[in-house]
N, CA, C and O atoms as CSV, one atom per row, in Angstrom:
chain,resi,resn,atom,element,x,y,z
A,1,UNK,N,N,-0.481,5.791,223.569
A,1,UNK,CA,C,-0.121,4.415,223.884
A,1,UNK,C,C,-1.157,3.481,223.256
A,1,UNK,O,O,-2.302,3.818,222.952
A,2,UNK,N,N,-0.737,2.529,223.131
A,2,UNK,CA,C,-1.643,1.226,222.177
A,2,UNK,C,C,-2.335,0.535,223.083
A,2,UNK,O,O,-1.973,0.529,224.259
A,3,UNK,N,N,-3.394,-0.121,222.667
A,3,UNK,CA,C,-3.952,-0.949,223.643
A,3,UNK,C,C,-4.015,-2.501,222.875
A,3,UNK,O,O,-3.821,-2.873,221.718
A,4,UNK,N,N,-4.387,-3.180,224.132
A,4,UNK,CA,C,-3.439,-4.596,223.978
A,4,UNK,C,C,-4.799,-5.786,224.399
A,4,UNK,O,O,-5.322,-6.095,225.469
A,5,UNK,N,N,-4.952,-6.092,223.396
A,5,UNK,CA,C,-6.315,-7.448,223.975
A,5,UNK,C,C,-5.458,-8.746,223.172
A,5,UNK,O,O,-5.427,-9.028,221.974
A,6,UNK,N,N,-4.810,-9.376,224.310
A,6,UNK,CA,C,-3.841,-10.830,223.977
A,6,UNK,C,C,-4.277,-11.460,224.735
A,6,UNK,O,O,-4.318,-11.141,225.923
A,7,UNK,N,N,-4.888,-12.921,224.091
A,7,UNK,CA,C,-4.694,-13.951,225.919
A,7,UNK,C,C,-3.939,-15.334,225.245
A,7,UNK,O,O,-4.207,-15.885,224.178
A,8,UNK,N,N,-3.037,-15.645,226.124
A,8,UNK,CA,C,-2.452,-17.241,225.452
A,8,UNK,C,C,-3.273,-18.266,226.649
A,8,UNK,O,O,-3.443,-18.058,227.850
A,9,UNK,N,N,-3.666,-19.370,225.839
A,9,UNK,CA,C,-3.676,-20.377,226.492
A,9,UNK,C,C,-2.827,-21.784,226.215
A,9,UNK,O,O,-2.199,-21.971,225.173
A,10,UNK,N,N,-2.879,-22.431,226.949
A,10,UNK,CA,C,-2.802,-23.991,226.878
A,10,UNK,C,C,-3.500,-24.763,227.740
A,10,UNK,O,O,-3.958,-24.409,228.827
A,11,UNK,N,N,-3.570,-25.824,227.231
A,11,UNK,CA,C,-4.927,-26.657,227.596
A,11,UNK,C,C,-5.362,-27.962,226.956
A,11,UNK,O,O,-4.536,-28.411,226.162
A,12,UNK,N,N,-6.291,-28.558,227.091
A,12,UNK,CA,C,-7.155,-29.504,226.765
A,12,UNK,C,C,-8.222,-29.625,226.126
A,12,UNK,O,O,-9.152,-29.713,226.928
A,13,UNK,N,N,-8.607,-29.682,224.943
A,13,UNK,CA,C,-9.667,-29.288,224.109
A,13,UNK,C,C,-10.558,-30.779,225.025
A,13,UNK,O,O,-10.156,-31.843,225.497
A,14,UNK,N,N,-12.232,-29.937,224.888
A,14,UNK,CA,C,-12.880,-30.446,226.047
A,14,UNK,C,C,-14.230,-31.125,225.312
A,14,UNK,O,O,-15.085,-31.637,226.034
A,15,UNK,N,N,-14.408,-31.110,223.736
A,15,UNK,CA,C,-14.692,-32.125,222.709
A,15,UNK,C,C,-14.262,-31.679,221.396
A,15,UNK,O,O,-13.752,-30.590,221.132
A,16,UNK,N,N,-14.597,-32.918,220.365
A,16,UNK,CA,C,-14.565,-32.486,218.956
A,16,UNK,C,C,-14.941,-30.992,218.910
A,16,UNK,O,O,-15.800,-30.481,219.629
A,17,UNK,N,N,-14.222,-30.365,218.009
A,17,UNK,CA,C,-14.311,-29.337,217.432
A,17,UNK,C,C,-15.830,-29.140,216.366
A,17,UNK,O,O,-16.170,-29.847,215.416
A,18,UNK,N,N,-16.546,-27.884,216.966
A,18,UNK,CA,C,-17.605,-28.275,215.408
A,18,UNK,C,C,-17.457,-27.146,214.267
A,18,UNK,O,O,-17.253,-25.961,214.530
A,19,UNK,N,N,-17.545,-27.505,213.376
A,19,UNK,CA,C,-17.109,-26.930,212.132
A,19,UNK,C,C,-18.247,-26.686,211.759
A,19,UNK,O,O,-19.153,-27.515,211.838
A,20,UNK,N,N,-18.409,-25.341,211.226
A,20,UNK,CA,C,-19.725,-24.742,210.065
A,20,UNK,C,C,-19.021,-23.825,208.880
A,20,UNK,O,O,-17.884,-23.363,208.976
A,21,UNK,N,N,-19.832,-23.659,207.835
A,21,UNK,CA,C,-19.543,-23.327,206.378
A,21,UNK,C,C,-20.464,-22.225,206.655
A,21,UNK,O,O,-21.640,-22.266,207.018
A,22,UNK,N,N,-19.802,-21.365,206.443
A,22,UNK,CA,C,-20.843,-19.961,206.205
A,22,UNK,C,C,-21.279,-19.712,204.915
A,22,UNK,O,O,-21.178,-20.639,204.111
A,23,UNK,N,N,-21.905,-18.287,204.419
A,23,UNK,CA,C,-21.783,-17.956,202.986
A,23,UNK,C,C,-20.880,-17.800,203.025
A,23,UNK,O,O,-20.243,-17.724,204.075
A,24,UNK,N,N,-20.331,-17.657,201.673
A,24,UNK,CA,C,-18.831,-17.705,201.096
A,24,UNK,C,C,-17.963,-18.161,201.004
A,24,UNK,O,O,-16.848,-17.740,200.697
A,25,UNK,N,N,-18.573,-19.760,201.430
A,25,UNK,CA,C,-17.566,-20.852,202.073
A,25,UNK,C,C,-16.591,-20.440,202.885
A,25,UNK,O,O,-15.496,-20.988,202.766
A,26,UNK,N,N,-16.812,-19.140,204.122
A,26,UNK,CA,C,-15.965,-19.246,205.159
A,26,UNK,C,C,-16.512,-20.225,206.228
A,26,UNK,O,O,-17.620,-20.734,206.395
A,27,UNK,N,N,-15.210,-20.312,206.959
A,27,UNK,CA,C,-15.453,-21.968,207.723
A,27,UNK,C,C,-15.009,-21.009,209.214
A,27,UNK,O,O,-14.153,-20.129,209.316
A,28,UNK,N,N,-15.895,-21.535,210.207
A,28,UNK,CA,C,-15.555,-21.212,211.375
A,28,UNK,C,C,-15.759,-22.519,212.211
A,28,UNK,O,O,-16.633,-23.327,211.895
A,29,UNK,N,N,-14.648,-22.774,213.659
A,29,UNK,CA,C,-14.807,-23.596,214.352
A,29,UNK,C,C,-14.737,-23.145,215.953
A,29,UNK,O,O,-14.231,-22.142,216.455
A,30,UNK,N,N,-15.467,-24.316,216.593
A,30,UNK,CA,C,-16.325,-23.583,217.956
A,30,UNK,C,C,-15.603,-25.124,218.774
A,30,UNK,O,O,-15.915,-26.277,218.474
A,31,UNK,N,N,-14.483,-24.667,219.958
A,31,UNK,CA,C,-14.526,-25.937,220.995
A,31,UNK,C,C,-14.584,-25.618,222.094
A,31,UNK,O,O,-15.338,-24.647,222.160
A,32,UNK,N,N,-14.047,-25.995,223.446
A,32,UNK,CA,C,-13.850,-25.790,224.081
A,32,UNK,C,C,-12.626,-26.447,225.020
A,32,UNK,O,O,-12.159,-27.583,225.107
A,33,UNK,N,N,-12.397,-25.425,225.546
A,33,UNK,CA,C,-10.274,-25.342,226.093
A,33,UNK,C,C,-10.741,-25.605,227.679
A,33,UNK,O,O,-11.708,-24.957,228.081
A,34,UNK,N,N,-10.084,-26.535,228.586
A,34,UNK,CA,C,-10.009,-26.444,229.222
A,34,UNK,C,C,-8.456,-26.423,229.668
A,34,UNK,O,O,-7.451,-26.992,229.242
A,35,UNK,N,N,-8.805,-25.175,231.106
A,35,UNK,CA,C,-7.266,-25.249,231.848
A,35,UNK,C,C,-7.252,-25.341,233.148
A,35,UNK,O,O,-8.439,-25.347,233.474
A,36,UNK,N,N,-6.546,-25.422,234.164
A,36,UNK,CA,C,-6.304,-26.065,235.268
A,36,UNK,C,C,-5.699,-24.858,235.851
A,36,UNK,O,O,-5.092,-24.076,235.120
A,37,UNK,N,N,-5.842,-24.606,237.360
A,37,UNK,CA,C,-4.828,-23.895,238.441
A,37,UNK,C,C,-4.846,-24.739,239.572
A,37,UNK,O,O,-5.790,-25.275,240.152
A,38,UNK,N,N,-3.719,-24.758,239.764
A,38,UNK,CA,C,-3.457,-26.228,240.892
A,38,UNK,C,C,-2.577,-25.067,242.314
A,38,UNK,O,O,-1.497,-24.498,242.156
A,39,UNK,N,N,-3.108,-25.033,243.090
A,39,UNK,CA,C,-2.343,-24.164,244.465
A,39,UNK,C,C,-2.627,-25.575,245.433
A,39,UNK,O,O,-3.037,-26.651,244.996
A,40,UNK,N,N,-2.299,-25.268,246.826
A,40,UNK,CA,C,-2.560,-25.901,248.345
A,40,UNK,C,C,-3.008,-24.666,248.714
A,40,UNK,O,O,-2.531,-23.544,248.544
A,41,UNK,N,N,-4.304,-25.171,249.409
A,41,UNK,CA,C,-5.198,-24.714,250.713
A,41,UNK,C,C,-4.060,-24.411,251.861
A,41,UNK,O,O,-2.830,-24.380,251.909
A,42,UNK,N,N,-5.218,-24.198,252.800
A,42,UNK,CA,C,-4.584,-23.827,254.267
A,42,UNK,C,C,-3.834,-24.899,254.595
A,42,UNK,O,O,-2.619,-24.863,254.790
A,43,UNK,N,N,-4.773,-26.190,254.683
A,43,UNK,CA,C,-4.315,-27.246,255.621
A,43,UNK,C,C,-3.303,-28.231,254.542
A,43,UNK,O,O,-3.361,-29.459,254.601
A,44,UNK,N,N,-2.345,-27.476,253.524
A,44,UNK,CA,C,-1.471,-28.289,252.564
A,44,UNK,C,C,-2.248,-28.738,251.583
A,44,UNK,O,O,-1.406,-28.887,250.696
A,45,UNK,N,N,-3.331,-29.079,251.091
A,45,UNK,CA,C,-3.929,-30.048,250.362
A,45,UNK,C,C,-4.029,-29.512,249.061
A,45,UNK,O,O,-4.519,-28.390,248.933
A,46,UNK,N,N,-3.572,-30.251,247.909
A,46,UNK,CA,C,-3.542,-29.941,246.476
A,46,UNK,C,C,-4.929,-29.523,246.556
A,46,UNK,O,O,-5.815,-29.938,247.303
A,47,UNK,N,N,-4.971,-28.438,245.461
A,47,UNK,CA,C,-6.414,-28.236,244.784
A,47,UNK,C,C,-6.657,-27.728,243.415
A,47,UNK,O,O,-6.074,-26.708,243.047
A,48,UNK,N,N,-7.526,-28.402,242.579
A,48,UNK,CA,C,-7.254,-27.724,241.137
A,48,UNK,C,C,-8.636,-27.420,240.787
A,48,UNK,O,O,-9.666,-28.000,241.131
A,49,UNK,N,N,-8.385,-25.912,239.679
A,49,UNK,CA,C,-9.658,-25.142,239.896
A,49,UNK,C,C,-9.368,-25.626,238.027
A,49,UNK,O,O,-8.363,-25.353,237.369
A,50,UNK,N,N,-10.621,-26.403,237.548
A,50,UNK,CA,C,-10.737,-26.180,236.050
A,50,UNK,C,C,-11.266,-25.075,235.182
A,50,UNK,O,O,-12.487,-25.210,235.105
A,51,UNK,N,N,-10.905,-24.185,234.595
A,51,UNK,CA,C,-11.808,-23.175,234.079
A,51,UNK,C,C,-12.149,-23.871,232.492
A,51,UNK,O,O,-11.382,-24.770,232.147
A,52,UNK,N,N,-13.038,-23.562,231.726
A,52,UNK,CA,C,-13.395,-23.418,230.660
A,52,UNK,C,C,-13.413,-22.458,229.438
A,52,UNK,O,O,-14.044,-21.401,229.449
A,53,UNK,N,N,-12.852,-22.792,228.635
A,53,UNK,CA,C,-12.905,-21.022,227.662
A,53,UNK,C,C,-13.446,-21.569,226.308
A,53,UNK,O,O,-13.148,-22.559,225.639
A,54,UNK,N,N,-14.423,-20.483,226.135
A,54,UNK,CA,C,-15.188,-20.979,224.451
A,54,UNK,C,C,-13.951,-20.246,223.227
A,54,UNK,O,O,-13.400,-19.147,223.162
A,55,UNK,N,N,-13.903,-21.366,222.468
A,55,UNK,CA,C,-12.501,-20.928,221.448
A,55,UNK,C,C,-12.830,-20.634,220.254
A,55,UNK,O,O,-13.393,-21.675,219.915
A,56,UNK,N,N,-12.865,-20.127,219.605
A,56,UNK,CA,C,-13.397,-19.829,217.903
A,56,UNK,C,C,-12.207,-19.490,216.849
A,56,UNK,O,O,-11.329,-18.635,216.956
A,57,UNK,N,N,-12.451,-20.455,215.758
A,57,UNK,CA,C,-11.131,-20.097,214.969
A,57,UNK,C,C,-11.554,-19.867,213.697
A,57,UNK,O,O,-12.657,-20.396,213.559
A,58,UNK,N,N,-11.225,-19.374,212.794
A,58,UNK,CA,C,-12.049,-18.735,211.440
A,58,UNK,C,C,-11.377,-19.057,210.246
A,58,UNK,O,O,-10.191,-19.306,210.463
A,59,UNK,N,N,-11.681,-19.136,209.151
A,59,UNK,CA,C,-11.132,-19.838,207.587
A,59,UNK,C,C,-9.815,-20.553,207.614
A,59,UNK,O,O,-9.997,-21.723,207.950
A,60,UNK,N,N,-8.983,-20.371,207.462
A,60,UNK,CA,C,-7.854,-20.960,207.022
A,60,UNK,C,C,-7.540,-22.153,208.885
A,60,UNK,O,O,-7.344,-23.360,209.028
A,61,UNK,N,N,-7.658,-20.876,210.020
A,61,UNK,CA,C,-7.375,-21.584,210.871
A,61,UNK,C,C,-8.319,-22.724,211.223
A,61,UNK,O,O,-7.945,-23.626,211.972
A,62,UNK,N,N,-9.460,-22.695,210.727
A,62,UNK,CA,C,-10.461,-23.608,211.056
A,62,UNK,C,C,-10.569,-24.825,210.291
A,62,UNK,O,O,-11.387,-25.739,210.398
A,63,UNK,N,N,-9.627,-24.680,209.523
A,63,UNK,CA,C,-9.294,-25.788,208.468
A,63,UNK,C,C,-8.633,-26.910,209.063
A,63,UNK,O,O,-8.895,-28.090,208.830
A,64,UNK,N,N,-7.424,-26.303,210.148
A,64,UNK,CA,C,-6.276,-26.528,210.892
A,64,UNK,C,C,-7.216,-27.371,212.141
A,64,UNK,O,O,-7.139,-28.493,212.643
A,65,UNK,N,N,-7.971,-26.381,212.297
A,65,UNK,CA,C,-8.726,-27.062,213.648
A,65,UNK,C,C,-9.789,-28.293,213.620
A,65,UNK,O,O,-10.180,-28.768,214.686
A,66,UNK,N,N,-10.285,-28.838,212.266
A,66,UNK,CA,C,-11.429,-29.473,211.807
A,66,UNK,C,C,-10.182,-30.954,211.488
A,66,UNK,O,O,-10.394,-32.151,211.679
A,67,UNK,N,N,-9.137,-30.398,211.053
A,67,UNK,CA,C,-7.921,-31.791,210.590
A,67,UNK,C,C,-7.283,-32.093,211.762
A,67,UNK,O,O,-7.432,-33.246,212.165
A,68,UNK,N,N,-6.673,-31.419,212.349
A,68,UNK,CA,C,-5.980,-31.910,213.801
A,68,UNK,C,C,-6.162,-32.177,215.002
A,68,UNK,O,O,-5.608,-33.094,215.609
A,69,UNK,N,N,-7.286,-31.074,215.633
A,69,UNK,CA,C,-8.269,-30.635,216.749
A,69,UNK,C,C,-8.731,-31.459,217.102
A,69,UNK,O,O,-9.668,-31.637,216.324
A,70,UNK,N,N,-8.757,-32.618,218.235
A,70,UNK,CA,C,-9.905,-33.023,218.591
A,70,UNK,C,C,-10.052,-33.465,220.141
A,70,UNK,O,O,-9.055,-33.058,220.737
A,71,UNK,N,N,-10.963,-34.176,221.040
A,71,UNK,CA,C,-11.242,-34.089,222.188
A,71,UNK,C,C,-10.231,-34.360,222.971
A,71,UNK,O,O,-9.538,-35.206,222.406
A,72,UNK,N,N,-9.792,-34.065,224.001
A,72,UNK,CA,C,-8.645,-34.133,224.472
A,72,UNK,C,C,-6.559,-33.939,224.393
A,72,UNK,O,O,-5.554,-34.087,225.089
A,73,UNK,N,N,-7.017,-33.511,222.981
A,73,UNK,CA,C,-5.823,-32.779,222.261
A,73,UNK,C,C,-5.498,-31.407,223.417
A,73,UNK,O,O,-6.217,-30.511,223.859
A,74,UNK,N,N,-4.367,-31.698,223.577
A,74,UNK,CA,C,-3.200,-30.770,224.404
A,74,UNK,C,C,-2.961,-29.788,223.011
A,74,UNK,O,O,-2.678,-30.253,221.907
A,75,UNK,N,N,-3.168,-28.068,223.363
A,75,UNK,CA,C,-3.418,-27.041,222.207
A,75,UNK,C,C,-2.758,-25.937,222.951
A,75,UNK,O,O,-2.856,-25.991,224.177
A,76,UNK,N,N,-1.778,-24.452,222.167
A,76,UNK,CA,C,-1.342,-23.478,222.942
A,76,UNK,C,C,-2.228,-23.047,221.741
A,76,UNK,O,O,-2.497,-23.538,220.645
A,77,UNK,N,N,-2.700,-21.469,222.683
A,77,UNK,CA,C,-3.509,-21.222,221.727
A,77,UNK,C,C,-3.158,-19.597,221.891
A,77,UNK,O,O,-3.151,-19.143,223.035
A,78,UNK,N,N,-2.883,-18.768,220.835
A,78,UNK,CA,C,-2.921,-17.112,221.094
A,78,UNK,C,C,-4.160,-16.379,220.245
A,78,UNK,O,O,-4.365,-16.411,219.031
A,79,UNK,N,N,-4.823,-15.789,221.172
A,79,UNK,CA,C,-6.374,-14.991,220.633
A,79,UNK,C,C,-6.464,-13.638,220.961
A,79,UNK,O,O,-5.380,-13.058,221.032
A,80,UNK,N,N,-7.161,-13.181,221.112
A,80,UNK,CA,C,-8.038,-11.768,221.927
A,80,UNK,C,C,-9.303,-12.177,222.476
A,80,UNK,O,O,-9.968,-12.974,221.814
A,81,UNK,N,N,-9.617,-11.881,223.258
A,81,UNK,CA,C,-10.716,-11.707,224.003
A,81,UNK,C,C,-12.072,-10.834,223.586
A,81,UNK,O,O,-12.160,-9.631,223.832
A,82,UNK,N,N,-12.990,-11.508,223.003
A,82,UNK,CA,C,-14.081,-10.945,222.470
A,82,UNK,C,C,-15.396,-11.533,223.555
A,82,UNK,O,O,-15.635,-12.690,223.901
A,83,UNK,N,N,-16.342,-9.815,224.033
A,83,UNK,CA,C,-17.167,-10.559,224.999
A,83,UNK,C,C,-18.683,-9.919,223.805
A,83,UNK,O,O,-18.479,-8.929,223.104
A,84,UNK,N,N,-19.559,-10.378,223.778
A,84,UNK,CA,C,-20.836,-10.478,223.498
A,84,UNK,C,C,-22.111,-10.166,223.670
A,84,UNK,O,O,-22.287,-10.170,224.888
A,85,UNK,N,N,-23.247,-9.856,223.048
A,85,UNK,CA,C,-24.080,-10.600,224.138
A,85,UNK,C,C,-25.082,-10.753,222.888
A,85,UNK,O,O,-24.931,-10.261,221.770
A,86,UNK,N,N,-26.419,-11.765,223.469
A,86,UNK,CA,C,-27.506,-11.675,222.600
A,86,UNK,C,C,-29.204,-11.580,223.484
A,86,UNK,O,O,-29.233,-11.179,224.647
A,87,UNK,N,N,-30.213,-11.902,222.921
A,87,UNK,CA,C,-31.532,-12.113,223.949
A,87,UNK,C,C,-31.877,-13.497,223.601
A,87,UNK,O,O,-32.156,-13.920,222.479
A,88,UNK,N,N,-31.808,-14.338,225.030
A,88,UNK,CA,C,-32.376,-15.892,224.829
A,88,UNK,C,C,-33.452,-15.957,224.481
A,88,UNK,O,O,-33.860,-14.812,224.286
A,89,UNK,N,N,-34.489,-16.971,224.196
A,89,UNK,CA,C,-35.490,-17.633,223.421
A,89,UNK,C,C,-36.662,-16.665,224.674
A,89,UNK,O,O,-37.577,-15.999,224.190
A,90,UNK,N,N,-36.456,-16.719,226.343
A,90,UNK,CA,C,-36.866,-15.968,226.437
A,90,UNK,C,C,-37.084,-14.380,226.750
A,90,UNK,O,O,-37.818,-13.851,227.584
A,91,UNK,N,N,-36.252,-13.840,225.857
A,91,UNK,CA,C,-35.883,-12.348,225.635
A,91,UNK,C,C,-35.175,-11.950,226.567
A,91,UNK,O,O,-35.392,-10.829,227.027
A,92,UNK,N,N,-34.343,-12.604,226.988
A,92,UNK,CA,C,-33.260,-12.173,228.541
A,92,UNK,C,C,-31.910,-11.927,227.721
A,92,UNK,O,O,-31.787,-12.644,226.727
A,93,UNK,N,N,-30.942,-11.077,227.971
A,93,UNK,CA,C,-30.065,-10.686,227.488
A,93,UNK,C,C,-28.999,-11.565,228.119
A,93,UNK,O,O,-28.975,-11.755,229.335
A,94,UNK,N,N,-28.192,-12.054,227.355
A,94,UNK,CA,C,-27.257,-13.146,227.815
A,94,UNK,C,C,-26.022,-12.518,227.032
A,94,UNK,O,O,-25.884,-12.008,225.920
A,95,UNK,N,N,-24.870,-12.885,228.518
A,95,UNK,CA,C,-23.663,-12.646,227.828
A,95,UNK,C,C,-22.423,-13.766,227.139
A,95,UNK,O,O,-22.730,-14.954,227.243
A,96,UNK,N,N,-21.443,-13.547,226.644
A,96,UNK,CA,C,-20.634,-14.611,226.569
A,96,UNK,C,C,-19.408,-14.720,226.108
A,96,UNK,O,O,-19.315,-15.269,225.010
A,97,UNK,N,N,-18.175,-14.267,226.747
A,97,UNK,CA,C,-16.755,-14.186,226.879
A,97,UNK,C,C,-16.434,-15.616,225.598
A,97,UNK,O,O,-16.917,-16.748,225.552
A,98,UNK,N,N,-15.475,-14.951,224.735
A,98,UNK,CA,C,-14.531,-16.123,223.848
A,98,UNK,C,C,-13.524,-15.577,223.211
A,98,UNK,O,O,-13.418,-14.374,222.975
A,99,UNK,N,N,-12.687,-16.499,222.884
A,99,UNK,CA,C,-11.593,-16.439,222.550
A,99,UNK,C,C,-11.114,-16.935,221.244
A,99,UNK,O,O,-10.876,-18.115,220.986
A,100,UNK,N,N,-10.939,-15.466,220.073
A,100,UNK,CA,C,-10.754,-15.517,218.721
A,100,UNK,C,C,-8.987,-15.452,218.588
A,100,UNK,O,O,-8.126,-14.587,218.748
A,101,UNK,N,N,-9.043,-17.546,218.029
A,101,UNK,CA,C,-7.433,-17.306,217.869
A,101,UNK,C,C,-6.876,-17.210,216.839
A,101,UNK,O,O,-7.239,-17.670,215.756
A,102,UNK,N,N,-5.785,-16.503,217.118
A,102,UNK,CA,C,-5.014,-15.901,216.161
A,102,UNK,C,C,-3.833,-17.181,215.462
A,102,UNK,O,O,-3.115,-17.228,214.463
A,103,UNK,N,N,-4.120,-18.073,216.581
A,103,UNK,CA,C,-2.661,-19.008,215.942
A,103,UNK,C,C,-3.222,-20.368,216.708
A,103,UNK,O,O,-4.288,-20.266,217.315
A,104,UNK,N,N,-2.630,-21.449,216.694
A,104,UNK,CA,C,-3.022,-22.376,217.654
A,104,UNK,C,C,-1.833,-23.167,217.406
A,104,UNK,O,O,-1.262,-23.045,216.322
A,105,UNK,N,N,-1.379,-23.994,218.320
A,105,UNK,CA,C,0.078,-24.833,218.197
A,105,UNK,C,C,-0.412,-26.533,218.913
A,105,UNK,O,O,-0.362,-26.701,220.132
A,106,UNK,N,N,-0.793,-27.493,218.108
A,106,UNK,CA,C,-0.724,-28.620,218.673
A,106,UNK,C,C,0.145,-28.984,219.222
A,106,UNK,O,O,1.193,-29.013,218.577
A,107,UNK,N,N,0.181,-29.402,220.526
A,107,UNK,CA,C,0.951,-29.971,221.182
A,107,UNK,C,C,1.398,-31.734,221.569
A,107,UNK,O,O,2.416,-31.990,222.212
A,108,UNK,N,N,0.696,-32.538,221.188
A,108,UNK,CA,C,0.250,-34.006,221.139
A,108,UNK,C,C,1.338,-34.417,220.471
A,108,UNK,O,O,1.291,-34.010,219.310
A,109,UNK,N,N,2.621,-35.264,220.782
A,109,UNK,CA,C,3.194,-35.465,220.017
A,109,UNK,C,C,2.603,-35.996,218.313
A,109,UNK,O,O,2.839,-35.632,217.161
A,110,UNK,N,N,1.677,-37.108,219.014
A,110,UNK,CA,C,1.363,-37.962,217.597
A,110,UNK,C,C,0.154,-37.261,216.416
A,110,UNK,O,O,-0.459,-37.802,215.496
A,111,UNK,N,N,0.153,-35.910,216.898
A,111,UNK,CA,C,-1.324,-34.686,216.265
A,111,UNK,C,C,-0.001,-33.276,215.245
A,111,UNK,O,O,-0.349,-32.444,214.406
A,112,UNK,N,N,0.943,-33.447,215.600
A,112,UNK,CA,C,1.730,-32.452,215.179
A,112,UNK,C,C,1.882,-32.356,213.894
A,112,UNK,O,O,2.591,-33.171,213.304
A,113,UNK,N,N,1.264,-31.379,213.259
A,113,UNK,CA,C,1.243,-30.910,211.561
A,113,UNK,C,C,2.594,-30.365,211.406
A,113,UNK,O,O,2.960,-29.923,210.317
């Protein structure tokens, strides 16, 4: 059997997108997605939980994301789930969950390529 690392989102890009040029003039871009879960508590009362997801998009798509992408842009986004880690400045091992997409779909009427 195959194994399966998919996550879709939609959401709210949560600033400008930042764009870097690697060697080889590959281009990668770094934002952040926010999304919402809205339930009622015990006592009826709306409640919405915001999560955050770090988004990364790579050459061609990052092209897409540097021209259209920007703070508050409504985005569906399909990736995999890549988790990390590195050692901070002071040698502590830090982790960090993101999301390499595979596609991204503006949603904004007036942003639509």
């Amino acid at each position: 059997m195959k194994n399966v690392n998919k996550v879709i989102l939609l959401g709210n890009v949560g600033q400008n997108p930042e764009i870097k040029e690697l060697e080889g003039k590959i281009k990668v871009a770094h934002f952040s997605l926010a999304t919402n879960e809205t339930y009622k508590n015990n006592n009826g009362e709306l409640q919405v939980n915001t999560y955050w997801h770090k988004i990364i998009g790579w050459r061609n798509l990052a092209d897409i994301i540097e021209k259209y992408v920007f703070k508050g842009s409504l985005v569906y986004i399909e990736g995999k789930l890549r988790t990390r880690n590195y050692e901070d400045k002071q040698g502590i091992k830090q982790y960090v969950t993101e999301i390499i997409a595979d596609d991204i779909i503006i949603l904004d009427e007036s942003k639509k390529i």
